[in-house]
C-alpha positions in Angstrom: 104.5 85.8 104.4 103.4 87.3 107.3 106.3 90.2 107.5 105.3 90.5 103.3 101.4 90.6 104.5 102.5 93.9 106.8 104.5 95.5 104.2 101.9 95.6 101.7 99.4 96.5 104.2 101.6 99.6 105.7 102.1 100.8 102.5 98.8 100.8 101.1 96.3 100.9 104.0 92.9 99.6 103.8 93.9 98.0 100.2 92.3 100.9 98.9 94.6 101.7 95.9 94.7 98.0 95.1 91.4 97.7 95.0 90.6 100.7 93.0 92.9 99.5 90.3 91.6 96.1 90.5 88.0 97.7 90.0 88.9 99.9 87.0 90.5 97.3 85.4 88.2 94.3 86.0 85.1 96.7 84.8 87.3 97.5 81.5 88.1 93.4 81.2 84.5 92.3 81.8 83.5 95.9 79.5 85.7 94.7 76.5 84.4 91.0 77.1 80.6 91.1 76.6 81.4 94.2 73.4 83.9 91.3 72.4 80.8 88.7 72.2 78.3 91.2 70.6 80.8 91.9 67.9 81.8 95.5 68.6 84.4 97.0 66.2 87.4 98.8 67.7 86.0 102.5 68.2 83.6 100.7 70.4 85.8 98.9 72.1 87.9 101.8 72.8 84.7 103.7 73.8 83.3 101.3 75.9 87.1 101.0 77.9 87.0 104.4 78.6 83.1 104.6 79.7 83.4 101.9 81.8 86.6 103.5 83.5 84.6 106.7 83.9 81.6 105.0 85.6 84.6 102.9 88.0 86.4 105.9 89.3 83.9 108.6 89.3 81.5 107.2 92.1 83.7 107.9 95.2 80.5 107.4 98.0 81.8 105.6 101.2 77.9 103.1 101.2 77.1 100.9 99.3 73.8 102.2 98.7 75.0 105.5 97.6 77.6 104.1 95.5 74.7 102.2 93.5 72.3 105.1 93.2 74.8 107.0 91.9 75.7 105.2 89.2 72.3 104.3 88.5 72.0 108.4 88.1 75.2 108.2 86.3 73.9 106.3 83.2 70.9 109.2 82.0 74.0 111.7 82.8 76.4 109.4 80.6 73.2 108.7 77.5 72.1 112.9 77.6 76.1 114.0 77.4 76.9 111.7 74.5 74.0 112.9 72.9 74.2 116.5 73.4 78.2 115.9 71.6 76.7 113.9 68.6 74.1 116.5 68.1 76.1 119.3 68.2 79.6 117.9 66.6 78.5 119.5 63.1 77.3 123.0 65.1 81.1 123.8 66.7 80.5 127.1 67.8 77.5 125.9 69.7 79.3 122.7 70.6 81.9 124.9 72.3 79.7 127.3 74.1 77.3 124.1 75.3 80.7 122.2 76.1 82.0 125.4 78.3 78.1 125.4 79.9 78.6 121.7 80.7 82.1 122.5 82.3 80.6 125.3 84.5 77.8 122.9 86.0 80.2 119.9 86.4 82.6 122.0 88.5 79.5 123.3 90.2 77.8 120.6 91.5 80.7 119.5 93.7 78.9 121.5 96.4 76.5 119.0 96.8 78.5 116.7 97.5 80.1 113.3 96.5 77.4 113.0 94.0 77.3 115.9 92.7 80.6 115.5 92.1 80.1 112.1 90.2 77.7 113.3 88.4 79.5 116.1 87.4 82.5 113.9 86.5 80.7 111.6 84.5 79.1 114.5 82.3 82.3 115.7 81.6 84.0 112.8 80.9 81.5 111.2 78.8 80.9 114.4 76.3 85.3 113.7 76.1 85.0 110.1 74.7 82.5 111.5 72.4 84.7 113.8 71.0 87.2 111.6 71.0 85.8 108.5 69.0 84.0 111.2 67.0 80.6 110.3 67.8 77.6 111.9 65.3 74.3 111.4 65.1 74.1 108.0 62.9 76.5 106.3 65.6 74.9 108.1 68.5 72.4 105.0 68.9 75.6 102.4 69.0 77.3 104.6 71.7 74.6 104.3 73.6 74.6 100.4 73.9 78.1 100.4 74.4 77.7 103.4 77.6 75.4 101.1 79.1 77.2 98.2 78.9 80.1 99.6 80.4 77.9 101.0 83.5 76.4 97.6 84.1 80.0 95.9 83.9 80.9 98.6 86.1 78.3 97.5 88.8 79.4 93.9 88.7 83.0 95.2 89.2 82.1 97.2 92.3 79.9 95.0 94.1 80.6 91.7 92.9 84.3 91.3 91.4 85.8 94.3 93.7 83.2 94.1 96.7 84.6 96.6 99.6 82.0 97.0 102.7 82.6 100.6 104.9 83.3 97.4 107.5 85.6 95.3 105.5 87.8 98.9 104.4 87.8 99.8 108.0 89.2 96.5 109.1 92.0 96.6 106.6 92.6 100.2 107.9 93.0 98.7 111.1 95.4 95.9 110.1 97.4 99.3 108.3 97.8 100.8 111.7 99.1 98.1 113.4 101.7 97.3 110.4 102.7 101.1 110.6 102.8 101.3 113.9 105.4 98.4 113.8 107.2 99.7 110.9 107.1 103.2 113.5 108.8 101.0 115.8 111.1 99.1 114.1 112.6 102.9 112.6 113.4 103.8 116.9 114.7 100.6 117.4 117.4 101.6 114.7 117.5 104.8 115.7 118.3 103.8 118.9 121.4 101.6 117.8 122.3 104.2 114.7 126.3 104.9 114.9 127.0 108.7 113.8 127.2 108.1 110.1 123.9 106.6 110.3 121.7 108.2 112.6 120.9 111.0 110.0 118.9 108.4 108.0 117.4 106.4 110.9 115.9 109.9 112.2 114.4 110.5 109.0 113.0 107.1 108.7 111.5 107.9 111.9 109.8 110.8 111.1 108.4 109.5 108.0 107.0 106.5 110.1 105.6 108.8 112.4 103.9 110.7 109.4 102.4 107.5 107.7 101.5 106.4 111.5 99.9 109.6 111.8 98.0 109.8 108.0 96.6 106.1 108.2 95.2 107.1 111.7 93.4 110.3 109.9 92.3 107.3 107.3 90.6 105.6 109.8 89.1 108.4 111.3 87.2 109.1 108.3 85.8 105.6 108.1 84.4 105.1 111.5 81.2 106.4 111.1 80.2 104.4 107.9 82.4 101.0 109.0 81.0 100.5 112.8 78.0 99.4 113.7 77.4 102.2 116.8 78.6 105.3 117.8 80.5 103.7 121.1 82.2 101.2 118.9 83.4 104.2 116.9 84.7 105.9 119.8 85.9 103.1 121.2 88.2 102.7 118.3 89.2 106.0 117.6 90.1 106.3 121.0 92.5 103.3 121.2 94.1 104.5 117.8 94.7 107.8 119.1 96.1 106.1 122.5 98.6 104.1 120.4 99.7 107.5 118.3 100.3 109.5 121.1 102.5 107.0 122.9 104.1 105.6 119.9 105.2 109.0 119.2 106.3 110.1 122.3 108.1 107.1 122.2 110.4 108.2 119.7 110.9 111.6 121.5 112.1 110.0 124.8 114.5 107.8 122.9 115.9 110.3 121.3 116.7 112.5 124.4 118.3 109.4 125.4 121.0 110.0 122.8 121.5 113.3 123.9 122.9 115.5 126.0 119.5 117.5 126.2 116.1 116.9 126.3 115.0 116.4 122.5 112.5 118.9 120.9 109.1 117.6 120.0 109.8 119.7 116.4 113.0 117.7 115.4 110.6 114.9 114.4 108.3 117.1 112.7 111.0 119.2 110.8 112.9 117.8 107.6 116.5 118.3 108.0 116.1 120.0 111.7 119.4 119.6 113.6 120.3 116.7 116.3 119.8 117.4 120.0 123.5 118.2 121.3 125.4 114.6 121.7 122.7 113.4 119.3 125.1 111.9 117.3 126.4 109.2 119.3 124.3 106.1 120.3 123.2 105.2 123.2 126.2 103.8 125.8 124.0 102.5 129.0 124.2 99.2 130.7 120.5 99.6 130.3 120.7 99.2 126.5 120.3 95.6 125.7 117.4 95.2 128.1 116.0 98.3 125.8 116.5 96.6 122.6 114.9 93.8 124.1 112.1 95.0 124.9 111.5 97.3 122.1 111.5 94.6 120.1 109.0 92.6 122.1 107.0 95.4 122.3 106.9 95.3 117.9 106.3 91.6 118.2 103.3 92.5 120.4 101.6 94.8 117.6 102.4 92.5 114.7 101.3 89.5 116.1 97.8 88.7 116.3 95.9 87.3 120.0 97.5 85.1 121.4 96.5 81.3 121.5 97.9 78.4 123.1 101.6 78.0 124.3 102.4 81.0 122.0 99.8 83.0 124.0 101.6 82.0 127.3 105.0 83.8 125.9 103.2 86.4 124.8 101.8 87.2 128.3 104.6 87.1 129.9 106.2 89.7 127.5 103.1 91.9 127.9 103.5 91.1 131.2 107.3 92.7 131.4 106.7 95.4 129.9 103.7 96.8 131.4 105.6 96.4 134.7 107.7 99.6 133.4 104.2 101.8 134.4 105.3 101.2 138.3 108.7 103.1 139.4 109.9 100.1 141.7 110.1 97.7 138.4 112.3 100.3 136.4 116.0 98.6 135.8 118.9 100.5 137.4 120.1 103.5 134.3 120.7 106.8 133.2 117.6 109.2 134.3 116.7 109.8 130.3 117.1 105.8 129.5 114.2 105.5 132.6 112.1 107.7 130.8 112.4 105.6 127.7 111.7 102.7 129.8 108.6 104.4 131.3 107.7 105.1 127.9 107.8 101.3 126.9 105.5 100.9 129.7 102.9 103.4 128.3 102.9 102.0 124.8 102.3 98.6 125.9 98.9 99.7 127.9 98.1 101.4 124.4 99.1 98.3 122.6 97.0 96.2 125.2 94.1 98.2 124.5 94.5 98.0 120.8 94.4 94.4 120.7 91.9 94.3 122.5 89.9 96.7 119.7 91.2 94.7 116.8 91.6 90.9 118.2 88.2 90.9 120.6 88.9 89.9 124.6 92.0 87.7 125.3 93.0 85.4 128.3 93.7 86.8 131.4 94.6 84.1 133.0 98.4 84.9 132.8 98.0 88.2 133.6 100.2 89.9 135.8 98.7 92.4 138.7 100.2 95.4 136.6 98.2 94.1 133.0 95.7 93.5 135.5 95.3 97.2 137.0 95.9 98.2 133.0 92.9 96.0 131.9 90.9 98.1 134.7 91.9 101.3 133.4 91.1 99.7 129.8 87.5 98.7 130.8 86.7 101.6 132.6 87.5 104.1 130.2 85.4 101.8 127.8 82.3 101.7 130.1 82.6 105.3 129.9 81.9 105.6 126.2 78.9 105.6 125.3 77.0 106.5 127.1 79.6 118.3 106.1 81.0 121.5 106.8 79.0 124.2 106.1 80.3 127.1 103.4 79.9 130.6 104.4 80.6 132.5 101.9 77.9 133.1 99.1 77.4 134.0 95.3 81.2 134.2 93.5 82.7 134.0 97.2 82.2 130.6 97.4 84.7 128.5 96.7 82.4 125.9 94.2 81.1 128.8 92.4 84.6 130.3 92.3 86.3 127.5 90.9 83.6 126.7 88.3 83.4 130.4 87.1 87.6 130.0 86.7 87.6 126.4 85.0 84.7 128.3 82.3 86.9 130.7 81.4 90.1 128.8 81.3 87.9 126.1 79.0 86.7 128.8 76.8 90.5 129.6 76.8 91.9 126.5 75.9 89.1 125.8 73.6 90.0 128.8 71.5 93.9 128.2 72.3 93.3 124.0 71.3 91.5 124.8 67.8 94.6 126.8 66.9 96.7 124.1 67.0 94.5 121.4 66.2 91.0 121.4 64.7 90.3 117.8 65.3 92.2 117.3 69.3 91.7 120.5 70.6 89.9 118.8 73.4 93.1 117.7 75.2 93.7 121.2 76.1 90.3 121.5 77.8 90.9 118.2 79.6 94.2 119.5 81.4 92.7 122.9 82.1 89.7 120.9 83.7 91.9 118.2 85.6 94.3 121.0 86.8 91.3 122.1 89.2 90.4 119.5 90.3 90.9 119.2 94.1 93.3 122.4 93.9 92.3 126.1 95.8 94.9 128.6 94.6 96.9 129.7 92.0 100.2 128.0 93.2 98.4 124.6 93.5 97.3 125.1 89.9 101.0 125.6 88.8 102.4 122.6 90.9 100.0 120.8 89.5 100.1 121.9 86.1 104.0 121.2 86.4 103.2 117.8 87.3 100.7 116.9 84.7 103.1 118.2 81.6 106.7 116.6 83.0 103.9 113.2 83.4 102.6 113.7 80.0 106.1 114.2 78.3 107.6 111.4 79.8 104.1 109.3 78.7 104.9 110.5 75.1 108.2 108.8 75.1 106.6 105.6 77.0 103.8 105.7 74.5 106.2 105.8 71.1 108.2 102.6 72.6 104.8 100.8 73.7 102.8 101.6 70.4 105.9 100.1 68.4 106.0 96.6 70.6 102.3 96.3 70.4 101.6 97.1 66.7 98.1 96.5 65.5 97.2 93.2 67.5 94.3 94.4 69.5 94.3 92.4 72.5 97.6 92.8 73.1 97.3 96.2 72.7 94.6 96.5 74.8 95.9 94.4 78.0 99.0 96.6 78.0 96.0 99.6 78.4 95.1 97.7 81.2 98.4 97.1 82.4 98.8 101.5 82.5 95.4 101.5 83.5 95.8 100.0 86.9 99.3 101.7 87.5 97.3 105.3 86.9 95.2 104.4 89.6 97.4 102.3 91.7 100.1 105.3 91.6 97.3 108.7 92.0 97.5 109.2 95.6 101.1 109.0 95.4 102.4 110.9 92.2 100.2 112.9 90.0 103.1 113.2 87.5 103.5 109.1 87.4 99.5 109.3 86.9 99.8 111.1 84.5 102.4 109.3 82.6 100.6 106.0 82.8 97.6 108.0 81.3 99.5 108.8 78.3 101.3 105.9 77.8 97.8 104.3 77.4 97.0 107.0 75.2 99.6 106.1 72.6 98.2 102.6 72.4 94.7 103.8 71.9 95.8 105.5 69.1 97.7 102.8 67.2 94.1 100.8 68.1 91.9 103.6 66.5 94.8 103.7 63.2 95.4 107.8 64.2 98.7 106.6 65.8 101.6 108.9 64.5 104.3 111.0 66.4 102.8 114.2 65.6 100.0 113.4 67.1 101.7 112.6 70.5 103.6 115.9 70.4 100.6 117.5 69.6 99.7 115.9 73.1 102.3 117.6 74.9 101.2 120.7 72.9 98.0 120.6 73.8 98.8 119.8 77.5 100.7 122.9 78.1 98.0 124.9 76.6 95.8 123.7 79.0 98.0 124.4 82.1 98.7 127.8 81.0 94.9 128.7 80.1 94.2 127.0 83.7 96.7 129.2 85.6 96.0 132.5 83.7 92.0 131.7 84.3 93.0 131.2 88.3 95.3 134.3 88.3 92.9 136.7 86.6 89.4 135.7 87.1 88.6 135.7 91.1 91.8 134.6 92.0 93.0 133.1 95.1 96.5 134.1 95.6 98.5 131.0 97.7 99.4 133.5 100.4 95.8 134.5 101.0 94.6 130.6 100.9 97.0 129.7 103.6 96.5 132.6 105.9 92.7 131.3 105.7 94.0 128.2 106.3 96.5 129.1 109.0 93.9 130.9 110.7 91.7 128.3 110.6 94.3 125.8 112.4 95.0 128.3 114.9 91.3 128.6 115.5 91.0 124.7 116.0 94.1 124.5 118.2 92.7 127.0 120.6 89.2 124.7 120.8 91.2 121.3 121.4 93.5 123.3 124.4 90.9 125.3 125.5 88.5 122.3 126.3 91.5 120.6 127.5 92.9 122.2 130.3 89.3 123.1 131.1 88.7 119.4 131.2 92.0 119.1 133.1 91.2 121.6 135.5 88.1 120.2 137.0 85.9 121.6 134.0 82.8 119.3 132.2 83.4 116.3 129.8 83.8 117.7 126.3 84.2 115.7 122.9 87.8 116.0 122.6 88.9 113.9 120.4 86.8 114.5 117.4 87.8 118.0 118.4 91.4 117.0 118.0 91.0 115.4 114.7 89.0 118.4 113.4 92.7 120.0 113.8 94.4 117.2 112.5 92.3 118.0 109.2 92.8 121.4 108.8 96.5 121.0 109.4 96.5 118.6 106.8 94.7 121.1 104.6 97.3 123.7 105.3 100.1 121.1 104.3 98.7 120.4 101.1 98.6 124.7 100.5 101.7 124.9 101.2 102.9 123.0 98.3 103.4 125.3 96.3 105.6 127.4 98.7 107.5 124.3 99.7 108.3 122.8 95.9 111.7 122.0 95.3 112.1 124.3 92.3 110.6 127.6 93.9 112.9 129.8 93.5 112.1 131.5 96.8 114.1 129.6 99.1 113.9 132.0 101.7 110.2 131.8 102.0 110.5 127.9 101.6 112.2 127.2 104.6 109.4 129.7 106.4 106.9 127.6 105.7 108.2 124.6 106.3 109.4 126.1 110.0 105.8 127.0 110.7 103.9 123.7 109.7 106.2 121.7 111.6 105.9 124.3 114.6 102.0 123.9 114.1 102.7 119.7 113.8 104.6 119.9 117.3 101.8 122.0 118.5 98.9 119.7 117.1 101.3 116.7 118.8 100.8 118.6 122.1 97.0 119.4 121.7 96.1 115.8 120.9 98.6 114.4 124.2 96.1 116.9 126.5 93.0 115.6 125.0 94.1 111.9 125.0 95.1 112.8 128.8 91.9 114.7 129.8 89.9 111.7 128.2 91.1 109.7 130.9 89.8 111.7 134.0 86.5 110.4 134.5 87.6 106.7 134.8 91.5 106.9 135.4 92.1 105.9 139.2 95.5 107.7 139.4 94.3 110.8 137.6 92.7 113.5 139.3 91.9 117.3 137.9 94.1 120.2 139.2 92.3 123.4 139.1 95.7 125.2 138.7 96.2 124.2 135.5 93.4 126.6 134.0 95.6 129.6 135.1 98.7 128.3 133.5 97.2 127.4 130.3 95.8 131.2 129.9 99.0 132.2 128.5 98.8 129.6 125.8 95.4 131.0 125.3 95.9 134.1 124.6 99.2 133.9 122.4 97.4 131.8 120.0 94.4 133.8 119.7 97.7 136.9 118.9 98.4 134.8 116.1 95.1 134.6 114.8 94.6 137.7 115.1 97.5 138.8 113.2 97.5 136.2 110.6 93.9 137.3 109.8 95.3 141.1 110.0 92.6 141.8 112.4 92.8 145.4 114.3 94.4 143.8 116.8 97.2 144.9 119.3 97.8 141.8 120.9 101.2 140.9 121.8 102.4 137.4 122.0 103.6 136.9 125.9 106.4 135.3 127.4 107.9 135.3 130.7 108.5 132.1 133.4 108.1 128.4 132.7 104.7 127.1 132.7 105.9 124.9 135.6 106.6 128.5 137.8 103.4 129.6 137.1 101.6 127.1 139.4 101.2 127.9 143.0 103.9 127.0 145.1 103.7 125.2 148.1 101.2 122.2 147.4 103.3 118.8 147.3 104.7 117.6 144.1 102.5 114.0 142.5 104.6 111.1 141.7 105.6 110.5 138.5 102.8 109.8 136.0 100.6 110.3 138.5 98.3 113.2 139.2 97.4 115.1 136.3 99.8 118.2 136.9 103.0 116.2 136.4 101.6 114.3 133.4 100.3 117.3 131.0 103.0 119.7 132.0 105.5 118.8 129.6 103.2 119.0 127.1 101.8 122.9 128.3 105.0 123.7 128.5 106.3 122.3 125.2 103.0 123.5 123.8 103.9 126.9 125.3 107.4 127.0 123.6 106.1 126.4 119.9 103.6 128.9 120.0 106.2 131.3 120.8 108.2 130.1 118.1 105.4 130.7 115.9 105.7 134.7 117.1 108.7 135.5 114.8 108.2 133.9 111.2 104.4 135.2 111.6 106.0 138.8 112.3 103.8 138.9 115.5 105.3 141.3 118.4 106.4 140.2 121.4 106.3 141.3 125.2 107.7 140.0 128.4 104.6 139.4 130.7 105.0 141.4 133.7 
């Protein structure tokens, strides 16, 4: 149960699809009950599944609070939209023109925010069902009931079917880590015993543990304002979470120089389909290697399970015990110099694990504890005693990117409107709904047509799912209807992972809707598929011709922008390092995580399987996982500089502020020539971050002063930035 428990938290973390599926589909059950009671007829039913659907998913505010004032503004929105159709559904040229003004605002207000976009949403969607069930004035007064019905069931749903606290979501997210960061684990401890056939796979299922590792610590990131009670419970947290990333990561790196014949490349586990180290390919032979597997094991049981209590608490001591005695040279076991370093590493991600228990599970017995987990529990507390203590748009008038988009989704509408009465007088709307969905949450052209793509091969496949299911269900309605709900929480339980399987679920449900309302018939499923293509094409010739944002000039923004923050986070770094003031490095840190992540999503377009630009492809991909290895690097400084101030075997090194300049200025080259500033800066190279420092002042033990701890990450640091010279087309120079 337990082992099932972690799966299902890993992969969904925080519950949060789970529970937005159970949501949707408890506000449609308790919807279609109360109609049910007060006699509603079909087309009511139907309307009232779909309102009550649209009032679930639209409100997306992290607070309670929010989350109920919004859909308490959400129900005038809902009643004035519904009207507006029924008023104007015998007037359709000034139906259309209204509809298109609608569109333009909805798309709008999503500069103010998560309300505005809720809001926004909600108009939208509501003015749909009315063209949908064919609302007119003499039923105008029925639809209204029914709206607010559905908003009121919607309420219950949310806080008192489905309740979710900021707290509660962040706890789950918490749980999420750990599971992941076991999963993370379990993937090295097979990659560590893979035989050459095998180790292909077991890589890959380490970098895509490292990813999810990486993505539900971003998740929790985002929740620690709302879900902690104080700012230093917040930083507490997200320092222990980045603690345990970093090490768990670095982890994987050691282990897998330890299969090779050279030290392993931070951008092998960042880059799908990169080649193995040379040697990579045999496992590990070292008399060392059973004691590994061991103790990589131990150190998985250690994350799953939870504190310890009892006689299962003293076994779990003494396992914590073992291996934090890997942090001190003298208790390393006799091996190869690159199966120490794993060992050493062991030793690091048990302090990390320590002091992630100790976030999630409260304060634990010391009364086993070794004088090694004693010194860590030092470390831990000090660093703790030591805390403590929206993006803003710049562009203006058509520049910026809300007004942008809602100009482009008007005129793609107007399009589809126009394009959708062609083909259909009576369900021209679907067109308009694809055109408006394909912008949502998109910022080019190529994002447009990858999503586009997605929503027609979902929709096509729906049709054929939506034939089969509206000739199993028939005409019995409540059959009919929990097979809805059946596709209904599948849309939602699937929308962070596919759009295309989203989508098919969507039209799946459509079909049975249909046979419900009696307008079933293939044509009009066809039609669907019709009218879905119009859409994408009127949404991707609106994005291409009216203001348009071309993917290359989106992810030079975008590139620029992750440059920008990688500078900040290394800057303030080796400052820090150096002897400089305390800065707030790691929200700096995440602030690149973010924009890298906004860069990969860009890139999607570029990256799709079916470009036919393979060339170009591969490019990309080479230079976000060269910015990944770089963002790895930045965030190991920041987690390292965090520890001056209370860290008893840390001290600053001033020399470090000359050997990061060189870093420094190379990615401010890039910048520069990404952004195709009139700039002749030349990307640098010459000796080894380690030559740079002064010679003759004695060497620090091993993981001890700060020189010897952060200079494999300057100098690994160092080598991707140079790597980034040549597929940016920056110039390079030997520094003299």
């Amino acid at each position: 149960m337990a082992r099932w428990k972690d799966r299902v938290a890993a992969s969904d973390p925080g519950l949060l699809r789970l529970a937005a599926g159970l949501r949707t589909v408890g506000a449609i059950s308790l919807t279609l009950a109360v109609l049910s009671l007060l006699g509603a007829d079909v087309g009511h039913l139907v309307a009232g599944a779909i309102a009550a659907m649209v009032a679930t998913f639209a409100v997306r505010e992290k607070r309670r609070g929010g989350q109920a004032l919004t859909l308490a503004l959400g129900l005038p929105v809902a009643l004035a939209s519904v009207t507006l159709a029924a008023l104007l559904s015998p007037r359709v040229l000034l139906g259309d023109a209204l509809f298109v003004v609608l569109i333009f605002c909805a798309v709008y207000g999503r500069r103010f925010g998560d309300r505005g976009t809720a809001l926004g949403l909600i108009g939208f969607q509501v003015y749909f069902l009315s063209l949908f069930v064919g609302s007119t004035t003499g039923s105008v007064a029925g639809l209204w009931g029914v709206i607010a019905v559905a908003f009121a069931c919607s309420a219950v749903a949310r806080f008192v079917l489905v309740p979710q606290s900021s707290a509660g979501i962040l706890d789950r997210l918490r749980e999420a880590f750990r599971a992941r960061l076991a999963q993370l684990l379990a993937a090295q401890l097979e990659l560590l015993d893979a035989g050459p056939d095998d180790v292909e796979k077991a890589l890959a299922h380490v970098r895509e543990g490292t990813a999810r590792l990486h993505e539900t610590a971003m998740m929790i990131q985002g929740r620690l304002e709302e879900g902690t009670p104080d700012a230093r419970v917040a930083g507490l947290v997200q320092r222990r979470v980045a603690d345990a990333e970093i090490t768990a990561e670095r982890l994987g790196l050691l282990l897998l120089t330890a299969r090779s014949a050279e030290r392993a490349d931070t951008l092998t586990l960042h880059l799908p389909g990169a080649p193995l180290p040379e040697g990579g390919h045999l496992p590990v032979r070292d008399e060392a290697l059973d004691t590994l597997r061991r103790d990589l094991t131990s150190l998985r049981m250690l994350v799953r399970r939870p504190a310890p209590e009892g006689a299962e608490g003293a076994a779990t001591a003494q396992v914590r015990n073992r291996l934090l005695g890997y942090r001190d040279e003298e208790n390393l076991p006799k091996a190869s110099p690159a199966v120490q370093d794993v060992f050493r590493g062991v030793g690091e991600a048990a302090r990390a694990v320590l002091g992630l228990r100790t976030v999630l599970d409260g304060p634990q017995d010391e009364s086993d504890d070794s004088p090694e987990t004693a010194r860590s529990r030092e470390e831990l507390d000090a660093e703790d005693a030591a805390i403590g203590a929206e993006e803003e748009e710049h562009d203006t008038g058509l520049r910026r990117p809300t007004t942008r988009a809602a100009v482009q989704v008007a005129v793609g509408s107007s399009l589809a409107i126009v394009g959708g009465e062609l083909l259909s007088e009576h369900r021209w709307y679907w067109a308009v709904l694809t055109c408006w969905i394909v912008f949502i949450n998109t910022a080019s052209t190529g994002e447009i047509l990858v999503k586009g793509y997605r929503r027609l091969l979902g929709t096509g496949l729906g049709v054929i799912a939506g034939i089969a299911l509206a000739g199993v269900v028939g005409h019995h309605t409540w059959t009919a209807f929990a097979v809805v709900l059946l596709c209904v929480f599948a849309m939602f339980y699937t929308a962070p992972l596919s759009y295309a399987l989203m989508s098919f679920f969507a039209t799946a449900a459509l079909g049975v809707l249909y046979t419900l309302l009696h307008t079933y018939s293939l044509s009009v499923l066809v039609l669907r598929i019709e009218e879905t293509a119009l859409g994408v094409v009127c949404g991707v010739v609106a994005a291409a011709l009216v203001l348009p944002v071309r993917t290359d000039r989106r992810t030079n923004e975008l590139l620029v922008t992750v440059l920008d923050r990688l500078t900040d986070v290394t800057e303030a770094a080796v400052d820090q390092l150096s002897g400089g003031p305390p800065a707030e490095l790691l929200d700096r840190a995440r602030d690149l995580d973010e924009a890298l992540a906004d860069l990969r999503a860009a890139t999607q377009p570029l990256t799709h399987p079916v470009t036919p630009l393979r060339a170009r492809r591969d490019t990309a991909r080479y230079v976000v996982a060269l910015l990944e290895t770089c963002a790895y690097h930045a965030r190991s400084l920041a987690a390292t500089a965090e520890l001056l101030p209370t860290h008893p075997s840390i001290a600053a090194d001033p020399r470090l502020r000359g050997a990061g300049q060189r870093i420094l200025h190379n990615i401010r080259a890039l910048a520069a020539r990404v952004a195709e500033e009139p700039v002749d800066a030349e990307v640098l190279t010459g000796p080894s971050i380690a030559a740079l420092l002064k010679p003759g002042v004695p060497r620090a033990p091993r993981y001890g002063q700060v020189t010897d701890r952060v200079l494999r990450h300057l100098q690994r640091l160092d080598e991707a930035v140079l790597g980034l010279a040549r597929p940016l087309g920056a110039p390079v120079a030997r520094q003299g």
